[in-house]
C-alpha positions as CSV (number, residue, x, y, z in Angstrom):
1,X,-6.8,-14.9,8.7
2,X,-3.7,-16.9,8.9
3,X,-0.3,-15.6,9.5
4,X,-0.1,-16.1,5.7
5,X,-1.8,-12.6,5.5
6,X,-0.4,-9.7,7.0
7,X,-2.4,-7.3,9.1
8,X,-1.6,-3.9,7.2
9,X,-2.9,-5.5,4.2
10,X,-6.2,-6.5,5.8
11,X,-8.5,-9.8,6.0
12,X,-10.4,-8.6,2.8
13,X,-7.6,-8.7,0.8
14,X,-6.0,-12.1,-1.3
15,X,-2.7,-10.4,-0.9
16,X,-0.7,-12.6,0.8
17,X,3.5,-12.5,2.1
18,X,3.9,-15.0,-0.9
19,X,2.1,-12.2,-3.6
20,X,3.7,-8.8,-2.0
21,X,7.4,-10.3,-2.5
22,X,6.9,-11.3,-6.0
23,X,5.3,-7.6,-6.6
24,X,8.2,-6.5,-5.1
25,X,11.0,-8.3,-6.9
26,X,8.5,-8.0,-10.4
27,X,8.7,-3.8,-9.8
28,X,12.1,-3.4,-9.6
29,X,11.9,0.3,-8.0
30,X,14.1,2.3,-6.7
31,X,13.9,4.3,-3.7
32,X,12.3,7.6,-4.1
33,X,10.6,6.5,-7.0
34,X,6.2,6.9,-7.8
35,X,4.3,3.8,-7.4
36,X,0.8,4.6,-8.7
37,X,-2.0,2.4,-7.6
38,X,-5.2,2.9,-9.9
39,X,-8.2,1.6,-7.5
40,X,-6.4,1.9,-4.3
41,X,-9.6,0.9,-2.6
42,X,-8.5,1.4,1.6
43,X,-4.7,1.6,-0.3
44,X,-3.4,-1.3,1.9
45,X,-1.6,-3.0,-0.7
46,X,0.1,0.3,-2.1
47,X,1.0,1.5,1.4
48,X,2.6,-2.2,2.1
49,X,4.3,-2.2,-1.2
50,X,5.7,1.6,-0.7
51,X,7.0,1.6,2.8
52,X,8.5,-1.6,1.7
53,X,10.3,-0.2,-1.3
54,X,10.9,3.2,-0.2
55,X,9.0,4.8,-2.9
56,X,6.1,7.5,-3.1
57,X,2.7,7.0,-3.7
58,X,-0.4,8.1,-5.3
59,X,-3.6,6.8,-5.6
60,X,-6.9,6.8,-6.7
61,X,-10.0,5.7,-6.3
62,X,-13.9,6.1,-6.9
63,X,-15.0,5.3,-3.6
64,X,-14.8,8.6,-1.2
65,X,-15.5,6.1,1.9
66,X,-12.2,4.4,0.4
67,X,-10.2,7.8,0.1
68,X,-11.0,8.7,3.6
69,X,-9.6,5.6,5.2
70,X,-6.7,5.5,2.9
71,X,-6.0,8.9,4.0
72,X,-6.3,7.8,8.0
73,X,-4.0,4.5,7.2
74,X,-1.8,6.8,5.2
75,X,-0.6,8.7,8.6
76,X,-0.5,5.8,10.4
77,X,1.7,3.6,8.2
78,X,4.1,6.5,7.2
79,X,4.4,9.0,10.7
80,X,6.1,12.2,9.9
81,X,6.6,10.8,6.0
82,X,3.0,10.7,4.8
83,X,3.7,13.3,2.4
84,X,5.2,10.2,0.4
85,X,2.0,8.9,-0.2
């Protein structure tokens, strides 16, 4: 995809630069705070959204394939801080 899209989200996803700042500015979080994403699928939009706003994480989903490359992403997007999420 386009530059429009950024890589951590993923190709799959319609969740473009445009749609992850309005989340952003629409959530109003502060840092430190719990984002919960219901459905994270792979999580790449929750991860984005809480490295970007300095808040935790927790998600869930059905899928266990989902939960087991969230959980891969999760350390790979957060280093020494994936207890955040």
């Amino acid at each position: 995809m386009s530059d429009d899209y950024p890589a951590v989200v993923a190709a799959s996803s319609s969740c473009g630069w445009q749609l992850l700042a309005l989340m952003c500015a629409r959530l109003r979080m502060s840092p430190g705070l719990l984002l919960v994403d219901a459905g994270c699928g792979t999580g790449c939009v929750g991860l984005w959204l809480a490295r970007a706003l300095a808040v935790r994480l927790d998600g869930f989903d059905l899928s266990p394939v989902a939960v087991v490359q969230v959980v891969d992403r999760r350390r790979r997007c957060f280093g020494e801080q994936s207890e955040r999420a």
